[in-house]
C-alpha positions in Angstrom: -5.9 4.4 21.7 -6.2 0.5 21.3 -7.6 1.0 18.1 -4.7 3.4 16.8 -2.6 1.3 17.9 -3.6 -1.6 15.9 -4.1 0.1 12.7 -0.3 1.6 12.9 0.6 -1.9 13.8 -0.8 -3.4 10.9 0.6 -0.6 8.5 4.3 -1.6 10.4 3.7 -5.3 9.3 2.6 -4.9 5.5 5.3 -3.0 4.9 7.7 -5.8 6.8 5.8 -8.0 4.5 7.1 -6.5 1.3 10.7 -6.6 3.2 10.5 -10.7 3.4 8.9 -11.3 -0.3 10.0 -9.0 -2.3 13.1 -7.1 -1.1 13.7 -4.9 1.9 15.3 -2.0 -0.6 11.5 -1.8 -1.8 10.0 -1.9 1.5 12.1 1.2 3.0 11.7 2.9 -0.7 7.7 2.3 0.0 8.3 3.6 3.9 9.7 6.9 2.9 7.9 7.7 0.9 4.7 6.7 2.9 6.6 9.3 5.8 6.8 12.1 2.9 3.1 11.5 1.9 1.7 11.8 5.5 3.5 15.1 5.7 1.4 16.1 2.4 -1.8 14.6 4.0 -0.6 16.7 7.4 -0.4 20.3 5.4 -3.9 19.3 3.7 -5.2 18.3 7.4 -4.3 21.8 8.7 -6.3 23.4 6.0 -9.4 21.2 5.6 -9.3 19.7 9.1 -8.8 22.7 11.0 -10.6 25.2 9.2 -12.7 23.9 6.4 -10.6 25.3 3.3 -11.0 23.5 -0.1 -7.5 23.6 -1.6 -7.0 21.8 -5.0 -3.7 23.7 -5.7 -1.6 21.0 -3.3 0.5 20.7 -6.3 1.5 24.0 -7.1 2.7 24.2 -3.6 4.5 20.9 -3.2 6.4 21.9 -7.2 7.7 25.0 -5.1 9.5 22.9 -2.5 10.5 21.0 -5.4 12.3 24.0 -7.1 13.3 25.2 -3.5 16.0 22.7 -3.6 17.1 23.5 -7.0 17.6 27.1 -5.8 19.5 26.4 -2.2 21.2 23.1 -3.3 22.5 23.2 -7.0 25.8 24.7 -7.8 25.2 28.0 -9.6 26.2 28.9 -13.2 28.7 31.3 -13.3 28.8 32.0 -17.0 24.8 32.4 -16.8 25.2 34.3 -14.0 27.7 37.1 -16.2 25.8 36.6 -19.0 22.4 37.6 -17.9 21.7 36.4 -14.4 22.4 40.7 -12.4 19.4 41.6 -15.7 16.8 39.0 -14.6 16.8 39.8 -11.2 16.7 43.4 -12.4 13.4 42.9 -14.3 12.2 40.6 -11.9 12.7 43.6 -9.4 11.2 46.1 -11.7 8.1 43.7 -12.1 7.5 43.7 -8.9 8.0 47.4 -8.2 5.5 48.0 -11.0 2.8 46.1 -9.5 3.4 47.8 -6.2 3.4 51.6 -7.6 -0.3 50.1 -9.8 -1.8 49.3 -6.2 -0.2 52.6 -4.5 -1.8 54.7 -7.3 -5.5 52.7 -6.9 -5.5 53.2 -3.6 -4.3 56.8 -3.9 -7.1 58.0 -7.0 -9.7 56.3 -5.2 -12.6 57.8 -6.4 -11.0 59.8 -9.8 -12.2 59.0 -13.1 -8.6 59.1 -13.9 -7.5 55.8 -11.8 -7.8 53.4 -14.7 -6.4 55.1 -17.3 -3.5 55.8 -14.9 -3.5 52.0 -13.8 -3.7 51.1 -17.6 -0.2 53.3 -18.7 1.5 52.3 -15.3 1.1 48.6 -16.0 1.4 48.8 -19.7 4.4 50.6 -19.9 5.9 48.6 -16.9 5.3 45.1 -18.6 7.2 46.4 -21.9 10.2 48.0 -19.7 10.0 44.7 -18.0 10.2 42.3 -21.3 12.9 44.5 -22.9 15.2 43.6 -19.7 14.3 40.4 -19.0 13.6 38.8 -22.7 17.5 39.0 -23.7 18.6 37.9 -20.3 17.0 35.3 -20.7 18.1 34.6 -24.0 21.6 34.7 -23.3 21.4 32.5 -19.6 19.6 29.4 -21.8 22.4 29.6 -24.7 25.4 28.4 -21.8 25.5 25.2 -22.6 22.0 24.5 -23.0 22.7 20.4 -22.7 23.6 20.4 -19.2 23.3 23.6 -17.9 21.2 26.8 -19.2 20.0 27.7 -16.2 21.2 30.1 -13.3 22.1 27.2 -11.0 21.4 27.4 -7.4 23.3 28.7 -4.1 25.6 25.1 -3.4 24.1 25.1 -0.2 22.9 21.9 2.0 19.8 20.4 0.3 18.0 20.1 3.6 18.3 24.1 3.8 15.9 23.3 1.3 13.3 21.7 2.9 12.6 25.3 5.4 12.8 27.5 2.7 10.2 25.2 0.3 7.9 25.7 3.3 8.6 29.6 3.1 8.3 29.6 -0.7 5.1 28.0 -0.7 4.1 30.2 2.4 4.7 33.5 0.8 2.8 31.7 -2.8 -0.3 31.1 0.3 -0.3 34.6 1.6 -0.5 35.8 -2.2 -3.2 33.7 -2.8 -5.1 34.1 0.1 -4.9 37.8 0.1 -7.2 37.5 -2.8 -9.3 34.2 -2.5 -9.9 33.2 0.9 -12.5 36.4 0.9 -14.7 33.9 -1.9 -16.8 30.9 -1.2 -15.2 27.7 -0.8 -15.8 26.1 -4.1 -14.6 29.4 -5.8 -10.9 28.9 -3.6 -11.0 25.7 -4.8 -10.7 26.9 -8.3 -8.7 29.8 -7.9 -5.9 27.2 -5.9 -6.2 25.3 -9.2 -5.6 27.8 -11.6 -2.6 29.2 -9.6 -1.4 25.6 -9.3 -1.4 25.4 -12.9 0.4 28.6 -13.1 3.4 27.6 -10.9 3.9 24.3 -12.7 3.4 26.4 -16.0 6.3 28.7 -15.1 8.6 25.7 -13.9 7.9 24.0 -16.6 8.6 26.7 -19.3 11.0 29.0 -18.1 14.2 27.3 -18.7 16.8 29.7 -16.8 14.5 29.0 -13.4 14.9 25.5 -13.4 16.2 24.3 -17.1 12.2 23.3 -17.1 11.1 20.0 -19.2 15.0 18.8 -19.3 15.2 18.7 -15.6 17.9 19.4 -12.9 19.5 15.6 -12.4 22.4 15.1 -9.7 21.3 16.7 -6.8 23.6 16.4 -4.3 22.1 14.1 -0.8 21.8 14.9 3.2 23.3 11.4 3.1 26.2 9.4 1.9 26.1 8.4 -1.5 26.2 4.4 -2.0 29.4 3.8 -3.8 31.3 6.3 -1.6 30.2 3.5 1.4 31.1 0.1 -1.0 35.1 2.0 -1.0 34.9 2.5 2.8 37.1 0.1 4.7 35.1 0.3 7.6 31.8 -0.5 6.0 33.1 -3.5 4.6 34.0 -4.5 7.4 30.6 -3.8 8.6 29.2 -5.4 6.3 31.2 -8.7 6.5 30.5 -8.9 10.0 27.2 -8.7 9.7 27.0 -11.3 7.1 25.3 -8.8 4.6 26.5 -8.5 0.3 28.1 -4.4 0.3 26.1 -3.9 -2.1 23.0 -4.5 -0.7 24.3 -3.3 2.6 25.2 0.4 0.9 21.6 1.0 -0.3 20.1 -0.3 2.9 21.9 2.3 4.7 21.2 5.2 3.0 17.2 4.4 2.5 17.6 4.0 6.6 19.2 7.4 6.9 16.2 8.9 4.3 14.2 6.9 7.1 15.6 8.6 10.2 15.8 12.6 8.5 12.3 12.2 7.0 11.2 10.7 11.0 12.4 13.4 12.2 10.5 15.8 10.2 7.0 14.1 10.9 7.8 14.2 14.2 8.3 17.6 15.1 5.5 18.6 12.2 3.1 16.1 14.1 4.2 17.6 17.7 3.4 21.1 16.4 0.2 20.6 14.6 -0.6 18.4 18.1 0.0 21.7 20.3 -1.4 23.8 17.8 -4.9 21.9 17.7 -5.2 21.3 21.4 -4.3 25.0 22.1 -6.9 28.2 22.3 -5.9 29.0 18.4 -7.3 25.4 17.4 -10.7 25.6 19.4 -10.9 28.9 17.9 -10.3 27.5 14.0 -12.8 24.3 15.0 -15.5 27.3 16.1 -14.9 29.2 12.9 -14.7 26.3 10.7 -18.3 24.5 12.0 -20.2 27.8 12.3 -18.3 31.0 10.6 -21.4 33.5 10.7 -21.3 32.7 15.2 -17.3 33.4 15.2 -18.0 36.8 13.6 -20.8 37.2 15.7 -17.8 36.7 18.6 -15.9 39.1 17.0 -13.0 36.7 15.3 -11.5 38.1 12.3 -12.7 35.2 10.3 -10.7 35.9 6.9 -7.4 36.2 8.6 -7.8 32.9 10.6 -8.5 31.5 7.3 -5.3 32.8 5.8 -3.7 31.7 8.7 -3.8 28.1 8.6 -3.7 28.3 4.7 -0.4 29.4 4.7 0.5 27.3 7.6 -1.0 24.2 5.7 0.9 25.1 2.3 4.0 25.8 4.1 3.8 22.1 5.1 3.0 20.6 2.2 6.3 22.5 0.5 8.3 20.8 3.2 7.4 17.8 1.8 8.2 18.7 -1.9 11.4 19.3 -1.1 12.0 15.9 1.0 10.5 14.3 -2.2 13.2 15.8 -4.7 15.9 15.4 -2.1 15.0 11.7 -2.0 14.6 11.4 -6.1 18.0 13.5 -6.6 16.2 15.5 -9.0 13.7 17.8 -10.2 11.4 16.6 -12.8 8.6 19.3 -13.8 6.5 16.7 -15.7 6.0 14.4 -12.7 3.6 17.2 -11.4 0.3 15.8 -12.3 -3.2 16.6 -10.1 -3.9 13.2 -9.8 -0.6 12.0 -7.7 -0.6 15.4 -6.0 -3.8 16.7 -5.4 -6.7 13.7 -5.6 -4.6 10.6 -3.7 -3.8 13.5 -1.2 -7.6 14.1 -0.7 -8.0 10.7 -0.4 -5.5 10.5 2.2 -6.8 13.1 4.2 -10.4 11.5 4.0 -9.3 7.5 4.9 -7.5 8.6 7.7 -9.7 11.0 9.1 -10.0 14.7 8.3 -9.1 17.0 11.6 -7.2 14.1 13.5 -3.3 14.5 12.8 -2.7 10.5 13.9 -5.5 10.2 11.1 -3.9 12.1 8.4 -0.6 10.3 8.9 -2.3 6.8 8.9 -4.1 8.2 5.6 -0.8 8.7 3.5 0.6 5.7 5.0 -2.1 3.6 3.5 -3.0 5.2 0.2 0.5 5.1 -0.4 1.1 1.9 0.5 -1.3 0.4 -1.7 -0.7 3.0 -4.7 2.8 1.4 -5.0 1.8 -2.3 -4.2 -1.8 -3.1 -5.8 0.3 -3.0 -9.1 2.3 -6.4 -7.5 -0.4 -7.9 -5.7 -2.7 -7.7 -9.0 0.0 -9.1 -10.8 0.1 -12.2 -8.5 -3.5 -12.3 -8.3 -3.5 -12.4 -12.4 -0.9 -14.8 -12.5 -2.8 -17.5 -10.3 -6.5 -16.9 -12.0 -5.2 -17.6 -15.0 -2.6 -19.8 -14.5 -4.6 -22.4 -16.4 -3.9 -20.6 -19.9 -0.7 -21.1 -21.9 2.1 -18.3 -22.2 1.3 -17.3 -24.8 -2.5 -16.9 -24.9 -4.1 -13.8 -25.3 -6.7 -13.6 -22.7 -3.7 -13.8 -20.0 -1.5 -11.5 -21.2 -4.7 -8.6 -21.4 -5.7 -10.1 -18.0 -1.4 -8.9 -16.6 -0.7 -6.4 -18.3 -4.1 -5.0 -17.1 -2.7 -5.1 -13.3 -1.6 -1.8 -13.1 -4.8 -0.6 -13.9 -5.6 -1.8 -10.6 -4.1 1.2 -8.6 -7.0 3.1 -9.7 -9.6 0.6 -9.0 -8.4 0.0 -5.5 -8.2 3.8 -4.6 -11.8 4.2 -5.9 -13.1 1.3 -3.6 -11.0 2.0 -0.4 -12.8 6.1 -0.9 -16.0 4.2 -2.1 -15.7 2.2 1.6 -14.8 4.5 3.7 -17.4 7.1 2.6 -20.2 4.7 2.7 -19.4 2.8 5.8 -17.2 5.5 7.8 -17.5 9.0 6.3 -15.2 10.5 9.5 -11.9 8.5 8.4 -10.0 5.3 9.9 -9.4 7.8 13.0 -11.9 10.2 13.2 -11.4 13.7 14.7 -12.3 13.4 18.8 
């Protein structure tokens, strides 16, 4: 416990740290979203930790939660919504429909030489039904003023109604996915969660009326009060004043604290649950089934539906923190899904803190965030004195700084270097 305790400690002073020398904007900016990546490294925890499950499609799953607020949050387009919206949902419900009456009929011919060539017309002519609907729908949605709207719109709801229903969307995307992979060996989920990944950000990326795709959904509205609404408060002045503190400054202090306290909040209770959930029969059972899966069947545990399970319990999490992340950017942007910030650093997180400790995990994202933002500044400084005995203008020092953000990458490669070499089981290894 000492030991925990000293490791959070020291995370709670290099972040107080950036507070006093560089600005304490940046050091609750950095804090946020250190809480939002220890709810990532927390879903990835459930699914590795707990049960042994090679995920790679993080990404795919943390875009839905992403789009989740987009859907709940946005106001909707009711000129898109006459002009085509009622048609899209109709293919959309056709589509699926289609695919259910394909499986019905497999399982119904089983055994007839006729069951592919009836699964062959079902889906064949279903898929051209389906384009003719949905193809012009589409078409006339993304013509309403395709600058700043061409899209559907969302329900005008609360954006932290979001944040549950991300978790569902990327729960119901789990149990799809499971359903047909978590039967496979582990390296072939791995690259079925990949290729599905790719497919979600694919769609979002592409299908304009979803999501406007590639020209993004700005303007999001907040679970908090928006900064100059605050600097024309009487009261916060006031505040402010008394407290000897610029508005200004004041205004965006106060709503990164209130980010702060909603995204708390949320680790909490996710921490408390995954807490209970590991101490409790169902987490001795997944341990059991993760270290020796051939002895749980043995036992008679229905190994595959364990599995799927905490897979969709572990993606549900991870699209809970999607959606805090676009909440706390204001907007959806498509092309900031990238495997590297969303799938390896999370791996990485998972692995420095301590894969099946939850207190681990957490400490994980704190870290690898931590020092993803800040190696860029700290090389920068480090540049700035090693070659501080060149001129300005000399070429040598401007490669050497303008090579520090290259340094992110270097870092993260030690600190996983370290810690697999000289402590493979994590900062806070599982008890």
């Amino acid at each position: 416990m000492s030991k925990n305790i000293l490791l959070y400690s020291i995370m709670i002073i290099l972040i107080a740290l950036v507070g006093f020398f560089q600005s304490w904007n940046v050091a609750l900016l950095i804090l946020n979203m250190c809480i939002i990546s220890a709810v990532m490294s927390l879903g990835v925890n459930i699914q590795y930790g707990y049960a042994g499950l090679f995920n790679l499609g993080i990404m795919g799953f943390v875009a839905l939660g992403g789009l989740a607020t987009v859907i709940i949050s946005a106001p909707p387009v009711y000129e898109a919504w006459s002009a085509g919206g009622v048609r899209v949902i109709s293919a959309l419900s056709f589509g699926a429909l289609t695919i259910f009456f394909s499986m019905y009929a497999w399982k119904l011919l089983k055994g007839s030489k006729y069951r592919p060539l009836l699964m062959t017309i079902i889906l064949v002519t279903g898929f051209f039904i389906f384009r003719y609907i949905f193809d012009p729908a589409v078409e006339a949605i993304e013509k309403i003023n395709p600058a700043a709207e061409g899209y559907l719109g969302g329900l005008g709801l609360p954006i932290i109604l979001s944040w549950p229903i991300g978790g569902l969307l990327a729960a119901i995307a789990a149990w799809l996915i499971g359903k047909i992979s978590l039967g496979l060996r582990s390296d072939y989920l791995a690259i079925a969660t990949i290729g599905v990944s790719e497919i979600i950000i694919f769609t979002i990326k592409n299908e304009d009326w979803l999501a406007r795709g590639v020209k993004n959904v700005i303007g999001l509205p907040r679970p908090v009060p928006y900064e100059i609404d605050l600097q024309q408060s009487t009261n916060f002045i006031n505040w402010a004043q008394t407290l000897g503190v610029d508005v200004v400054d004041a205004s965006t202090l106060f709503v990164k604290i209130c980010y702060t306290i909603l995204f708390l909040i949320v680790l909490f209770v996710l921490y408390w649950l995954c807490e209970k959930a590991l101490n409790s029969p169902w987490g001795r059972m997944m341990r059991s089934i993760r270290d020796n899966e051939i002895a749980a069947e043995s036992m008679g545990k229905d190994v595959k539906s364990r599995h799927l399970q905490v897979f969709i319990l572990g993606s549900a999490v991870c699209g809970i923190a999607g959606a805090m992340l676009v909440t706390l950017d204001g907007q959806l942007t498509p092309t900031n899904y990238h495997p590297l910030r969303f799938t390896f650093i999370i791996w990485v997180m998972v692995i420095l803190g301590g894969a099946g400790n939850n207190l681990g995990a957490i400490l994980g994202g704190f870290i690898i965030w931590f020092f993803w933002v800040e190696v860029e500044y700290i090389g920068l400084f480090l540049m700035d004195i090693l070659t501080s005995g060149f001129s300005d203008d000399n070429a040598f020092r401007n490669h050497m700084l303008g090579s520090a953000a290259y340094m992110r990458y270097l870092t993260l490669g030690l600190i996983l270097v370290l810690v697999l070499r000289f402590n493979p089981k994590g900062l806070i290894p599982e008890k």
